[in-house]
SEVEX-993108 format. One record per atom (N, C-alpha, C, O): residue in three letters; atom name; x, y, z. Coordinates in nm, 2 decimals. Example, Ala and Ser with C-alpha at 12.3 -4.5 7.8 and 13.67 -1.06 7.14 Angstrom:
residues 2
   res   atom        X        Y        Z
   ALA      N     1.32    -0.57     0.78
   ALA     CA     1.23    -0.45     0.78
   ALA      C     1.32    -0.33     0.78
   ALA      O     1.42    -0.33     0.85
   SER      N     1.28    -0.22     0.71
   SER     CA     1.37    -0.11     0.71
   SER      C     1.29     0.00     0.79
   SER      O     1.34     0.11     0.80
end
This chain:
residues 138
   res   atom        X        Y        Z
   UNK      N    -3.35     0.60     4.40
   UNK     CA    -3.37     0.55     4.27
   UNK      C    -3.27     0.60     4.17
   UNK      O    -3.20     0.53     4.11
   UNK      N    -3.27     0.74     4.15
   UNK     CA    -3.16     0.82     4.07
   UNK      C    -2.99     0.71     4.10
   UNK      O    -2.92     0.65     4.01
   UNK      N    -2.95     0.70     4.26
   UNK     CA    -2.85     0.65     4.26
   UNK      C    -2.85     0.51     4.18
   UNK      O    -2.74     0.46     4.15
   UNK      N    -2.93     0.48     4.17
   UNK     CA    -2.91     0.32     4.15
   UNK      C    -2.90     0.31     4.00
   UNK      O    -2.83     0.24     3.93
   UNK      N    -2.98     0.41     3.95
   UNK     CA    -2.98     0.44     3.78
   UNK      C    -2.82     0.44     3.77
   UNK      O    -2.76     0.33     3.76
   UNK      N    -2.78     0.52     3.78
   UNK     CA    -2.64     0.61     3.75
   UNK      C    -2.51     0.45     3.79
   UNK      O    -2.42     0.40     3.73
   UNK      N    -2.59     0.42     3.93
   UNK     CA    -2.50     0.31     3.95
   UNK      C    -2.51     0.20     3.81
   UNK      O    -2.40     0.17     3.76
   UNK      N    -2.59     0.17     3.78
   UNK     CA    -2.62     0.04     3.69
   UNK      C    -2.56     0.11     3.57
   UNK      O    -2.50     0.01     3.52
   UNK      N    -2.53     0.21     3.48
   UNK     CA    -2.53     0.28     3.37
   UNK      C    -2.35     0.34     3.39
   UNK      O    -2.27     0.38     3.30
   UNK      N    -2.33     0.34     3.56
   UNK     CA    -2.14     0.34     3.56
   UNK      C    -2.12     0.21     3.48
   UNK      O    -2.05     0.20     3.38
   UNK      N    -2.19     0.10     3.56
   UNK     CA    -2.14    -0.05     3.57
   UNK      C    -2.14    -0.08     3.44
   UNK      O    -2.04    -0.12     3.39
   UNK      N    -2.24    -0.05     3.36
   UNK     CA    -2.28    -0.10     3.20
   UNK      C    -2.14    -0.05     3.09
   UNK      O    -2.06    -0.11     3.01
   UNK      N    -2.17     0.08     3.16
   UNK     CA    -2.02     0.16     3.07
   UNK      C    -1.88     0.06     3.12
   UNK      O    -1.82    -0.01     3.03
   UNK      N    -1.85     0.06     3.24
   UNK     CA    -1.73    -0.01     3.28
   UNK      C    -1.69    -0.17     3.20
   UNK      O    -1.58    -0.20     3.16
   UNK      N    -1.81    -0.25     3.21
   UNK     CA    -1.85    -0.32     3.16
   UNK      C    -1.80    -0.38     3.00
   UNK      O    -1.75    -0.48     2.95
   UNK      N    -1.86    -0.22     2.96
   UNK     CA    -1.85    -0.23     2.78
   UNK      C    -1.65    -0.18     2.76
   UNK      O    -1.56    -0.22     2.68
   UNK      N    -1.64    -0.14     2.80
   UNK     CA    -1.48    -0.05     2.83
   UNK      C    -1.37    -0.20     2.80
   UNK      O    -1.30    -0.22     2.70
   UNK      N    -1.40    -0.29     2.91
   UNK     CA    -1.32    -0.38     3.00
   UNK      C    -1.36    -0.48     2.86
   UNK      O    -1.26    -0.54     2.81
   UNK      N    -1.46    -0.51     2.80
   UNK     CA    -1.52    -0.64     2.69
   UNK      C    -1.43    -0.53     2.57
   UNK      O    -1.37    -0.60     2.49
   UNK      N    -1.43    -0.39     2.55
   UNK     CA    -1.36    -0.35     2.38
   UNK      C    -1.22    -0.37     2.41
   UNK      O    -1.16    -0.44     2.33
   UNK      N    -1.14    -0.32     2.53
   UNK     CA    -1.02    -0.38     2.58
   UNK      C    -0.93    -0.48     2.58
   UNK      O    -0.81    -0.49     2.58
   UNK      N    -1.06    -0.61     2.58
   UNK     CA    -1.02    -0.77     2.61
   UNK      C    -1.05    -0.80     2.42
   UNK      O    -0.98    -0.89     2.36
   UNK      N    -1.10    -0.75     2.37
   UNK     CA    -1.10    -0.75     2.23
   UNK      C    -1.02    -0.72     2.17
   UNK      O    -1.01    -0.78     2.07
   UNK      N    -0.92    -0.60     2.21
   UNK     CA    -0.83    -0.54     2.14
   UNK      C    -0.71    -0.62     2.17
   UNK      O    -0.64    -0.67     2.09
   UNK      N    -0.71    -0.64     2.32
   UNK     CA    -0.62    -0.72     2.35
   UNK      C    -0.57    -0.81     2.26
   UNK      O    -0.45    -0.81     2.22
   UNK      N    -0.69    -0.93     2.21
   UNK     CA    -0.72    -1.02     2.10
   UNK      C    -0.64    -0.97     1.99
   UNK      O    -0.53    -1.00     1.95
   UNK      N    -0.73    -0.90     1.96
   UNK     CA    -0.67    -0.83     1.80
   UNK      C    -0.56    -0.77     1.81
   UNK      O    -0.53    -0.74     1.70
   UNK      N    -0.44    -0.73     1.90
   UNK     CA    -0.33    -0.69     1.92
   UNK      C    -0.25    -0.86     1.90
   UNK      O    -0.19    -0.90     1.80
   UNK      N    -0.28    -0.93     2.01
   UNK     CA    -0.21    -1.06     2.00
   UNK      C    -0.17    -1.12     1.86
   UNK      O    -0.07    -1.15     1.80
   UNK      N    -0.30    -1.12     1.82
   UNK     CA    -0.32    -1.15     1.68
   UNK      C    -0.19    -1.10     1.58
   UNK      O    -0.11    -1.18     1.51
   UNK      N    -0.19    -0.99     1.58
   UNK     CA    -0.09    -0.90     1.51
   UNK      C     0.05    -0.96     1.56
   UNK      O     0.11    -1.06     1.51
   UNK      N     0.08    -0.89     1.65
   UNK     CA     0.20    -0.98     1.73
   UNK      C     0.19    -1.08     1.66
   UNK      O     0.23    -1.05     1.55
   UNK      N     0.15    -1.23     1.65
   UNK     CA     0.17    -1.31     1.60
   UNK      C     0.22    -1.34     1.48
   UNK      O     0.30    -1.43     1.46
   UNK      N     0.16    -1.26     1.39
   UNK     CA     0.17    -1.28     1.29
   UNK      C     0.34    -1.26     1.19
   UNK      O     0.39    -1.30     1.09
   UNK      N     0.39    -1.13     1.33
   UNK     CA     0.55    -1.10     1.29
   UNK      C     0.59    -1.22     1.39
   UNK      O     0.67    -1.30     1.34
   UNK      N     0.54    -1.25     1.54
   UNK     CA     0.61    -1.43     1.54
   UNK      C     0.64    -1.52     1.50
   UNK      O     0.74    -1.59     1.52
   UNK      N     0.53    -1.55     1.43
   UNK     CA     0.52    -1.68     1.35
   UNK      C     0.54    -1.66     1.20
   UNK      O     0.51    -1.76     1.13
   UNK      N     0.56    -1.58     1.16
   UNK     CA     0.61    -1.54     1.04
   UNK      C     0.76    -1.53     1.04
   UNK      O     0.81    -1.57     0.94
   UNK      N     0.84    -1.48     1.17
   UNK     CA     0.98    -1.46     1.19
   UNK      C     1.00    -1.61     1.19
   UNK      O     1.10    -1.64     1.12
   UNK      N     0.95    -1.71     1.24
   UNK     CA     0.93    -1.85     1.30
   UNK      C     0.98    -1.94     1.23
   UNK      O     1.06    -2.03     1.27
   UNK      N     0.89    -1.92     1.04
   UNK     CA     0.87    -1.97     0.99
   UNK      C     0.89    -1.93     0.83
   UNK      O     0.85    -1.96     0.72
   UNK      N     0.98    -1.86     0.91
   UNK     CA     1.08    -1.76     0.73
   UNK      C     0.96    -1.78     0.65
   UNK      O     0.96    -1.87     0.57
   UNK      N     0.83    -1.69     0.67
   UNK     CA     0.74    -1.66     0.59
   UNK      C     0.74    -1.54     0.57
   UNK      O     0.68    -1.50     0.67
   UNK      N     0.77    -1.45     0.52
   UNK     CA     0.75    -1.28     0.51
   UNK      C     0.61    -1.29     0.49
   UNK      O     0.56    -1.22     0.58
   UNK      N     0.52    -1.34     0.41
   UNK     CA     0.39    -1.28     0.33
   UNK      C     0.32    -1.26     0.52
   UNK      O     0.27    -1.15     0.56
   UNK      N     0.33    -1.39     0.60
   UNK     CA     0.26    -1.40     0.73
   UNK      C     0.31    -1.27     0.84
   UNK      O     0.23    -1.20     0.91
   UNK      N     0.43    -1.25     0.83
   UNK     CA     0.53    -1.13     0.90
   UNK      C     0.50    -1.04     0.82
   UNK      O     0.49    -0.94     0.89
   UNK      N     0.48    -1.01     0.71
   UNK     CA     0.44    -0.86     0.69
   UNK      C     0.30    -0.84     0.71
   UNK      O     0.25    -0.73     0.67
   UNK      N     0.24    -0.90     0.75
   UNK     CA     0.06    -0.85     0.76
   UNK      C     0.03    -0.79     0.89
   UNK      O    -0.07    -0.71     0.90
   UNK      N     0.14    -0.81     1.01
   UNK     CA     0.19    -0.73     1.10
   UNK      C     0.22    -0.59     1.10
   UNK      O     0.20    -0.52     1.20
   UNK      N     0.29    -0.54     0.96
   UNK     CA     0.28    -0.39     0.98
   UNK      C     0.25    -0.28     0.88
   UNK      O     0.27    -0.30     0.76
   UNK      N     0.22    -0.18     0.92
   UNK     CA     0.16    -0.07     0.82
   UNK      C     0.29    -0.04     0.74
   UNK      O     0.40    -0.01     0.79
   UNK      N     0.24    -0.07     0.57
   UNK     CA     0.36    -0.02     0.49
   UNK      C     0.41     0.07     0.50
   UNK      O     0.49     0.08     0.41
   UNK      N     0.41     0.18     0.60
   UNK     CA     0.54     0.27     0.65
   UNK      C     0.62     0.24     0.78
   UNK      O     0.66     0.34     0.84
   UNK      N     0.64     0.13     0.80
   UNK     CA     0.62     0.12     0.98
   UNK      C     0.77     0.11     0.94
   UNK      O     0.82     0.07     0.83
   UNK      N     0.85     0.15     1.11
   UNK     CA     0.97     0.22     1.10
   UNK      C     1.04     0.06     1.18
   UNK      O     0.99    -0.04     1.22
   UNK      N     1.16     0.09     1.16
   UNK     CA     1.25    -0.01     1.24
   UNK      C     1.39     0.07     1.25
   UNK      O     1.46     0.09     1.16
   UNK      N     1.40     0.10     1.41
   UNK     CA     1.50     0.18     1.45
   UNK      C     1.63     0.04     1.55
   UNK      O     1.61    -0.05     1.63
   UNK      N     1.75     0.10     1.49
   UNK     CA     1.77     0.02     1.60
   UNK      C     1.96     0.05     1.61
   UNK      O     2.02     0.09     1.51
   UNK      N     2.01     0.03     1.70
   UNK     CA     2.19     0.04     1.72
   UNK      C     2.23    -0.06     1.62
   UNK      O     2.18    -0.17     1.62
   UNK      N     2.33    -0.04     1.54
   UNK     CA     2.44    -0.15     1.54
   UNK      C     2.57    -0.11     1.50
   UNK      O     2.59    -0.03     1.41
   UNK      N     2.67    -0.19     1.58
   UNK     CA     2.78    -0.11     1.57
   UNK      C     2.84     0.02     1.65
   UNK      O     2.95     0.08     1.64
   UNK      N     2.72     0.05     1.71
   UNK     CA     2.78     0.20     1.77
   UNK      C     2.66     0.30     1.73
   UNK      O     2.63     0.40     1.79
   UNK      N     2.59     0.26     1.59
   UNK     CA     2.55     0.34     1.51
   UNK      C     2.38     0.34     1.48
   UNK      O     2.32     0.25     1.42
   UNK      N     2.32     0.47     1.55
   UNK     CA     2.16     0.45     1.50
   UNK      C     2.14     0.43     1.32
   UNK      O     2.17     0.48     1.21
   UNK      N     2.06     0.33     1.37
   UNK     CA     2.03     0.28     1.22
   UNK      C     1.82     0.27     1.18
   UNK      O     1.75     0.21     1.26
   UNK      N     1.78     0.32     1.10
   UNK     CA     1.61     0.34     1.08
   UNK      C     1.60     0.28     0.97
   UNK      O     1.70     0.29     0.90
   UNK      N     1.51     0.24     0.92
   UNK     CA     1.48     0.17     0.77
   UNK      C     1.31     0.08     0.78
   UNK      O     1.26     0.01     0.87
   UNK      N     1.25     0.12     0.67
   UNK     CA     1.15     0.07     0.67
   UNK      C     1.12    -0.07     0.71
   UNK      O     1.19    -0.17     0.67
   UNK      N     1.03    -0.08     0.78
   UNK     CA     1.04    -0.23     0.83
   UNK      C     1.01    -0.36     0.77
   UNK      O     1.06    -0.47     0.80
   UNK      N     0.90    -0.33     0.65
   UNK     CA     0.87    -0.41     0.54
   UNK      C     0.95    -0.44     0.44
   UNK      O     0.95    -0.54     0.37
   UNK      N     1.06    -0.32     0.42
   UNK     CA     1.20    -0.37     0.31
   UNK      C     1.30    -0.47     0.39
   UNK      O     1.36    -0.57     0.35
   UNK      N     1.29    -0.42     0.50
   UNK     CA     1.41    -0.50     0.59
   UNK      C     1.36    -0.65     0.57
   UNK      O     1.43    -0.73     0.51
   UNK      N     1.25    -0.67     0.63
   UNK     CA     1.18    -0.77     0.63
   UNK      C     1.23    -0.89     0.48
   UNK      O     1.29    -1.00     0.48
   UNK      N     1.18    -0.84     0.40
   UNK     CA     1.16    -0.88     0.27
   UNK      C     1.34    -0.91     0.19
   UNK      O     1.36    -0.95     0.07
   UNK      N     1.41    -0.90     0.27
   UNK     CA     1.55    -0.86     0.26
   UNK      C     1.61    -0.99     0.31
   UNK      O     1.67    -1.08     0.24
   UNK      N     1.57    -0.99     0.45
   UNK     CA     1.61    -1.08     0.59
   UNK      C     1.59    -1.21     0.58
   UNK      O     1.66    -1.31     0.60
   UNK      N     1.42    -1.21     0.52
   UNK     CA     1.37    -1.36     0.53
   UNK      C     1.37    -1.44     0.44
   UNK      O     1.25    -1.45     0.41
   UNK      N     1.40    -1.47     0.41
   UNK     CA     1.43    -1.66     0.31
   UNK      C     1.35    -1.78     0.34
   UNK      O     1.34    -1.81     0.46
   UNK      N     1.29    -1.85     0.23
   UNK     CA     1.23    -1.92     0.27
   UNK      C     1.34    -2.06     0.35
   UNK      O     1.46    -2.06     0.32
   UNK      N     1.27    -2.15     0.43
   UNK     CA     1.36    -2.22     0.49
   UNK      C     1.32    -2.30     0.59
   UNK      O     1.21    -2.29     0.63
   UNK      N     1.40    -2.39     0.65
   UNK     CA     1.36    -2.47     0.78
   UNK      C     1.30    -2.39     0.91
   UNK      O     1.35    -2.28     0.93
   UNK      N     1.22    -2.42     0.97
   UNK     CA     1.16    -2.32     1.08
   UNK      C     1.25    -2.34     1.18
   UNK      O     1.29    -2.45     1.22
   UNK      N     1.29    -2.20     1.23
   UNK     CA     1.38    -2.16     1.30
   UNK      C     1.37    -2.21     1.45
   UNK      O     1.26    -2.21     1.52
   UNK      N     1.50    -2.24     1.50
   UNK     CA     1.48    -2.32     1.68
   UNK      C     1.49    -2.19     1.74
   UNK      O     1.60    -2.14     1.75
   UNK      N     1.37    -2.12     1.78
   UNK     CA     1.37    -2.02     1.91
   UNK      C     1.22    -2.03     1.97
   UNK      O     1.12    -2.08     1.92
   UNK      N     1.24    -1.94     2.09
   UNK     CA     1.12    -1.97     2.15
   UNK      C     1.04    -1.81     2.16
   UNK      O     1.12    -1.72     2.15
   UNK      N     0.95    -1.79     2.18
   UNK     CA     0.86    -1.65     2.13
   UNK      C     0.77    -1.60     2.25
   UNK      O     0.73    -1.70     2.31
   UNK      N     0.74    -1.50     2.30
   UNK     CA     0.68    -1.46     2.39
   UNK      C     0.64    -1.33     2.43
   UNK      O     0.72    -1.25     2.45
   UNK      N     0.52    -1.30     2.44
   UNK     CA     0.42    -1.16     2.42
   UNK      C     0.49    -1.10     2.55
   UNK      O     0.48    -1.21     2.61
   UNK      N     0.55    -1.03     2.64
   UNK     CA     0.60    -0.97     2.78
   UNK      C     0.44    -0.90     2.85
   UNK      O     0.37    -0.93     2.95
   UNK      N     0.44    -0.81     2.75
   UNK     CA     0.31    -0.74     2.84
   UNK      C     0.24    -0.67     2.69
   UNK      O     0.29    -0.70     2.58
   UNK      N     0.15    -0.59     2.68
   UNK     CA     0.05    -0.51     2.55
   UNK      C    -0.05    -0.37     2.68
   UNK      O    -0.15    -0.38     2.75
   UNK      N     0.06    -0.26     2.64
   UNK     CA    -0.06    -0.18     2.70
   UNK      C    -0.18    -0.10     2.59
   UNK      O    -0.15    -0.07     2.48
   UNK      N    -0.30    -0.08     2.62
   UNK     CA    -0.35    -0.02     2.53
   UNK      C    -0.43     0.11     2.59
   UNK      O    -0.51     0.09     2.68
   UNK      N    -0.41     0.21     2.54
   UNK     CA    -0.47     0.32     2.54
   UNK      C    -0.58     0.36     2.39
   UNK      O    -0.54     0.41     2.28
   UNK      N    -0.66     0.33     2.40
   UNK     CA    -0.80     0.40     2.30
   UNK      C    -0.69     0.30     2.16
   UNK      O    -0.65     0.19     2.17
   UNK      N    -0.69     0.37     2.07
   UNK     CA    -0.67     0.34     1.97
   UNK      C    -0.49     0.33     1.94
   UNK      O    -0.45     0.32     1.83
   UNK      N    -0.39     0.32     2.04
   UNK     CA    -0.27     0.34     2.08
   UNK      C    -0.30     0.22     2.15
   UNK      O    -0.40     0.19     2.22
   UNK      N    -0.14     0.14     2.13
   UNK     CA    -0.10     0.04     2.24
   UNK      C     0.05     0.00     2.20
   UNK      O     0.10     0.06     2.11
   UNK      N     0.09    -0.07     2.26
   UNK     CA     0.29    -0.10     2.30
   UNK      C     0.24    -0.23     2.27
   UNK      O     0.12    -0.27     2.26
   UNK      N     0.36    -0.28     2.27
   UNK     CA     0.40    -0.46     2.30
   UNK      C     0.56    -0.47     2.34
   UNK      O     0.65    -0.41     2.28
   UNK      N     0.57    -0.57     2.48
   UNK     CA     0.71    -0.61     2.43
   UNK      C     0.69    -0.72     2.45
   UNK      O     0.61    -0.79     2.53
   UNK      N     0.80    -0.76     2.33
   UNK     CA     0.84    -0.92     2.28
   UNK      C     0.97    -1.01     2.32
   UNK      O     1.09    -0.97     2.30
   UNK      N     0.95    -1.11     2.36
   UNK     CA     1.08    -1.18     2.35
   UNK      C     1.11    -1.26     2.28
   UNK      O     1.04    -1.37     2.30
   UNK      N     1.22    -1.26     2.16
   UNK     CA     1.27    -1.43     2.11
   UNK      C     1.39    -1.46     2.15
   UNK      O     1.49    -1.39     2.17
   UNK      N     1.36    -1.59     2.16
   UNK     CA     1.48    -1.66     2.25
   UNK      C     1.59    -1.75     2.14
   UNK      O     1.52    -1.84     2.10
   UNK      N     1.67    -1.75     2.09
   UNK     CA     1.75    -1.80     2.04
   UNK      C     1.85    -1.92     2.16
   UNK      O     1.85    -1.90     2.28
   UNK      N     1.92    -2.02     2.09
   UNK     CA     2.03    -2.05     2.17
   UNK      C     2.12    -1.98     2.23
   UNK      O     2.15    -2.01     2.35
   UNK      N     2.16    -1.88     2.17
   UNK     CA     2.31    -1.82     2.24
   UNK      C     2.31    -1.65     2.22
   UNK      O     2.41    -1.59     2.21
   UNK      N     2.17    -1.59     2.22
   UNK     CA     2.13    -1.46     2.17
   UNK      C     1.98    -1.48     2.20
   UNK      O     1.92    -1.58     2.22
   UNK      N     1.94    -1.37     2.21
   UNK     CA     1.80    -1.31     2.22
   UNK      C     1.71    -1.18     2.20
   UNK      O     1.71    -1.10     2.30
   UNK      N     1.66    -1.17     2.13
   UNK     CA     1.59    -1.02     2.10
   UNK      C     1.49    -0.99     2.19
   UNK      O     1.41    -1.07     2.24
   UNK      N     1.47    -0.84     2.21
   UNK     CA     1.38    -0.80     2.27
   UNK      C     1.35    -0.69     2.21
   UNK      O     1.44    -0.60     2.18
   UNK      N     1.15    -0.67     2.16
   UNK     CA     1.12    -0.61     2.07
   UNK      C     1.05    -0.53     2.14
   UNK      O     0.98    -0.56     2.24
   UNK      N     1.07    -0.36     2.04
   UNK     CA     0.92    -0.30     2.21
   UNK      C     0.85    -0.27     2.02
   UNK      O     0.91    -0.22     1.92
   UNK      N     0.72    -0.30     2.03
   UNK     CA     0.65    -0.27     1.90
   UNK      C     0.51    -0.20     1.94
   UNK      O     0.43    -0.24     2.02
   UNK      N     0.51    -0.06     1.86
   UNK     CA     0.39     0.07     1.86
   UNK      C     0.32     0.01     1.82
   UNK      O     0.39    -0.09     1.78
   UNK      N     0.21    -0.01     1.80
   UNK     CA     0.08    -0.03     1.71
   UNK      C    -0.04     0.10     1.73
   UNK      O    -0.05     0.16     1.84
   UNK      N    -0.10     0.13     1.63
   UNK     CA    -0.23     0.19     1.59
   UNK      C    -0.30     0.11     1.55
   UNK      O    -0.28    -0.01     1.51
   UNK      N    -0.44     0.17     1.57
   UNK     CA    -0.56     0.08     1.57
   UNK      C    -0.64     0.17     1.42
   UNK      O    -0.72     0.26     1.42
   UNK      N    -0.58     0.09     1.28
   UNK     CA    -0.65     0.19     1.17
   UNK      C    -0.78     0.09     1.10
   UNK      O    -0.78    -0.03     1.08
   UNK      N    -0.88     0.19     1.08
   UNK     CA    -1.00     0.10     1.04
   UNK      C    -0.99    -0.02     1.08
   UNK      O    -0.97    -0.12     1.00
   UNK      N    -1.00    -0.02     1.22
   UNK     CA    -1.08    -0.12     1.30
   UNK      C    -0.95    -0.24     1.27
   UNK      O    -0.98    -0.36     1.30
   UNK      N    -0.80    -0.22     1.21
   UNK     CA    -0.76    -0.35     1.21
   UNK      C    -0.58    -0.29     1.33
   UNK      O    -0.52    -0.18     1.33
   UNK      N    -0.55    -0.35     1.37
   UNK     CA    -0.42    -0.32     1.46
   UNK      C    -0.31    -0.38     1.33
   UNK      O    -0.29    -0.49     1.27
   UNK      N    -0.24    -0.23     1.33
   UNK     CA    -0.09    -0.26     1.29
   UNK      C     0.04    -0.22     1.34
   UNK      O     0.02    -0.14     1.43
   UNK      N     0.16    -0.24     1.34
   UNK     CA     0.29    -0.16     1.39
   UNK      C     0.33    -0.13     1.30
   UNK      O     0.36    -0.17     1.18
   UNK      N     0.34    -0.01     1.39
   UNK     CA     0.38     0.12     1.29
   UNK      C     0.56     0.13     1.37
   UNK      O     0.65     0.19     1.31
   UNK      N     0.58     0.10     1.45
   UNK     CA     0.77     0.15     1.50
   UNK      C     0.79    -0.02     1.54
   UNK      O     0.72    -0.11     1.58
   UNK      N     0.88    -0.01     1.52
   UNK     CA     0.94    -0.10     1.61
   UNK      C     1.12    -0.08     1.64
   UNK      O     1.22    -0.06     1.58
   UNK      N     1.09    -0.11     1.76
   UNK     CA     1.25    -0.09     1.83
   UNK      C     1.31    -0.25     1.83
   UNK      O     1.27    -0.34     1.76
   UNK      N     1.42    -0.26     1.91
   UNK     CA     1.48    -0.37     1.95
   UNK      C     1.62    -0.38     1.98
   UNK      O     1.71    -0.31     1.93
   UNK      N     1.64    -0.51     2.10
   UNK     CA     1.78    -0.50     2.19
   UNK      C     1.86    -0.62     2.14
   UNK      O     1.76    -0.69     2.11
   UNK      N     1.94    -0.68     2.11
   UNK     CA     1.98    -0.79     2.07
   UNK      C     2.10    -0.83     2.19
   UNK      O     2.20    -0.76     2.19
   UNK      N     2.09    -0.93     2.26
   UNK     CA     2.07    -0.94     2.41
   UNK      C     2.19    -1.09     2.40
   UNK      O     2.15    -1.18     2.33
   UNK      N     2.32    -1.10     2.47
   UNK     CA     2.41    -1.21     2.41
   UNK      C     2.36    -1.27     2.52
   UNK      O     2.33    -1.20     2.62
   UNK      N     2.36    -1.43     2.52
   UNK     CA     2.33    -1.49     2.62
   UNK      C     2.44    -1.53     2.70
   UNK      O     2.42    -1.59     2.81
end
């Protein structure tokens, strides 16, 4: 009887684990999205709800590491405008507890980015806080 307790009360826990997981999952996508379809759609207001107002953006150019907040950059870059011809795609989202990765792909004609983006999980809402990226010639 004890085993069977313990068995049903693994399962319940495993259970609840695998359902806050597939939730987060959710609520990560979501986020991701929002720098997608925001990048997409030369909307900054939708692309910045994607990241915590300190969140970093590191990246090469020229030879040369370069860091700058990612909400100035942002706000810099985007222009309103015709929605841009590329194509967008989540790679993989690992999550650990309140920590999780993403990598991203956008596909341009003749170029392509590949984004690896941190997120934290702050009061219950997921943001990115780093973001890296490769800019990839086709």
């Amino acid at each position: 009887m004890k085993t069977k307790i313990i068995t049903l009360l693994l399962c319940i826990s495993i259970s609840a684990t695998i359902c806050a997981q597939d939730s987060d999952y959710k609520l990560i996508e979501k986020t991701v999205s929002y720098y997608l379809d925001g990048g997409t759609n030369n909307d900054f207001e939708t692309l910045k709800k994607a990241f915590h107002k300190t969140a970093t953006m590191k990246f090469i150019r020229n030879g040369k590491y370069i860091e700058v907040n990612a909400i100035e950059f942002f706000k810099k870059a985007i222009k309103p405008g015709p929605k841009q011809n590329r194509k967008t795609y989540v790679s993989y989202i690992n999550i650990s507890g309140n920590a999780a990765n993403a990598k991203l792909q956008i596909d341009y004609e003749t170029f392509s980015f590949t984004d690896y983006m941190n997120l934290i999980k702050i009061d219950g809402e997921w943001k990115v806080v780093s973001k890296i990226f490769y800019r990839n010639q086709n």
